[in-house]
C-alpha positions as CSV (number, residue, x, y, z in Angstrom):
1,X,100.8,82.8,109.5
2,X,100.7,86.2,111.4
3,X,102.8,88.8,109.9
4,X,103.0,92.0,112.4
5,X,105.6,95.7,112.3
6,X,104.9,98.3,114.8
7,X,107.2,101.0,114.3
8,X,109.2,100.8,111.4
9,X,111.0,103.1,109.4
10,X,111.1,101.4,106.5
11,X,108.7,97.9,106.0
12,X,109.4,95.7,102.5
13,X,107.5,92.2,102.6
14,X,108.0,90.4,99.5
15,X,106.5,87.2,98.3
16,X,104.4,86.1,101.4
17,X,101.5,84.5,102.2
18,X,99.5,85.0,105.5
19,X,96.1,85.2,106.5
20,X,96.6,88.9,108.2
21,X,98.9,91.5,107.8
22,X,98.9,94.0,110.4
23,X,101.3,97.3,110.9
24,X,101.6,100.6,112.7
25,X,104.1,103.3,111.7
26,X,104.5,106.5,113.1
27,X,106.7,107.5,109.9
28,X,107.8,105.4,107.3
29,X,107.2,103.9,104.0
30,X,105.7,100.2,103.6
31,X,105.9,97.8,100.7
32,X,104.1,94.8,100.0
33,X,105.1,93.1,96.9
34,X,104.0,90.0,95.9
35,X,101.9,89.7,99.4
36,X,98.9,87.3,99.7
37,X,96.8,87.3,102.5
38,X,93.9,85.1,103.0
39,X,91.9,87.2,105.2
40,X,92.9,91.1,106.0
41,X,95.7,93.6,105.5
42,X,95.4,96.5,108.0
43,X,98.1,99.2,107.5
44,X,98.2,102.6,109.6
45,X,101.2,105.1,109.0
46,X,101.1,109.0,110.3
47,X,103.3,109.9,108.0
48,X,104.6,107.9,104.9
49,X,103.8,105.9,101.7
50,X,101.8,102.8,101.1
51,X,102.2,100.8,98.2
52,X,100.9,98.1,96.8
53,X,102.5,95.7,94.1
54,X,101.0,92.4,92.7
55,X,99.7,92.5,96.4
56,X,95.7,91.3,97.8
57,X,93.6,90.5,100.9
58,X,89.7,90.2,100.9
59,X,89.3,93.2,103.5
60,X,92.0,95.6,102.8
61,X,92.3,99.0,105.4
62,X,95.0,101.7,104.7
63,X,94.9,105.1,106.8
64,X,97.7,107.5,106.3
65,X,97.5,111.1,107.8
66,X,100.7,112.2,105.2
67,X,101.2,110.1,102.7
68,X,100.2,109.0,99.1
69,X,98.6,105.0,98.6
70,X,99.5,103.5,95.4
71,X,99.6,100.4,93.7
72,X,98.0,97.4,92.4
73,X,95.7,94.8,94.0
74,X,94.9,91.4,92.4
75,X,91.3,91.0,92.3
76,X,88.1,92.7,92.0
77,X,87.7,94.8,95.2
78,X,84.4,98.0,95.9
79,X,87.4,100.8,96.8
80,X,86.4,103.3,99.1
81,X,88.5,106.0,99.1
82,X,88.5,109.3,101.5
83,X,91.0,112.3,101.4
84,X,91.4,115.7,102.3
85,X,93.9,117.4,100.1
86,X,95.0,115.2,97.3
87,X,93.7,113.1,94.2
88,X,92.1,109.8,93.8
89,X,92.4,107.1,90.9
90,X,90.5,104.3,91.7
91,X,88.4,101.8,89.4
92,X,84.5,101.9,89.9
93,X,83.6,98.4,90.3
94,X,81.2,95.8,92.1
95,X,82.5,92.9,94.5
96,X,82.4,91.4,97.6
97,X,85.7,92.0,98.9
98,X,86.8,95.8,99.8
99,X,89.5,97.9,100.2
100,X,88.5,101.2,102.5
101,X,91.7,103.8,102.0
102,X,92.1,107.0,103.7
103,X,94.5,109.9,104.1
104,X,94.5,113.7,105.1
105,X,97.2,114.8,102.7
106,X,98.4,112.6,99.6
107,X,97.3,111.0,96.3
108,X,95.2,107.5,96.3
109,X,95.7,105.3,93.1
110,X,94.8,101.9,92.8
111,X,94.8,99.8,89.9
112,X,92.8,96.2,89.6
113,X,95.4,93.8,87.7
């Protein structure tokens, strides 16, 4: 499965499994609850939240310019995280999969369940 949103104001995927999960938002918020993908999430937003719940891919890529990334991921995952203004909470661990998050303004806090 191929899960794709360009443009949304507002994106809320719930209990789904794909192997990719790819959006672009100019402004808006996006939830992924309960999302499984096999291979990638890739998530871009100018300005707006990304959050994570009971959510996890093997090569995860969030860029916000305005915006805070929250949440929690499933498994073990090296987190890189990059910001300008803002704070980061993020768990120091070794793995093989990654998560690479960045954003110019907001908070980054990711939790490993």
């Amino acid at each position: 499965k191929f899960v794709r949103c360009i443009i949304c104001s507002y994106l809320k995927i719930v209990n789904t499994k794909c192997k990719n999960l790819f959006s672009k938002s100019d402004t808006g918020n996006i939830l992924l609850e309960n999302v499984i993908a096999s291979e990638k999430f890739k998530i871009e937003t100018d300005t707006g939240n990304v959050k994570f719940k009971d959510s996890d891919a093997s090569d995860i890529f969030v860029k916000t310019d305005t915006g805070n990334d929250t949440g929690n991921l499933l498994t073990d995952k090296v987190i890189f995280a990059e910001f300008v203004t803002g704070n980061i909470d993020v768990p120091k661990v070794m793995a093989d999969e990654k998560c690479e998050i960045i954003t110019e303004t907001g908070d980054i806090k990711i939790t490993i369940k």
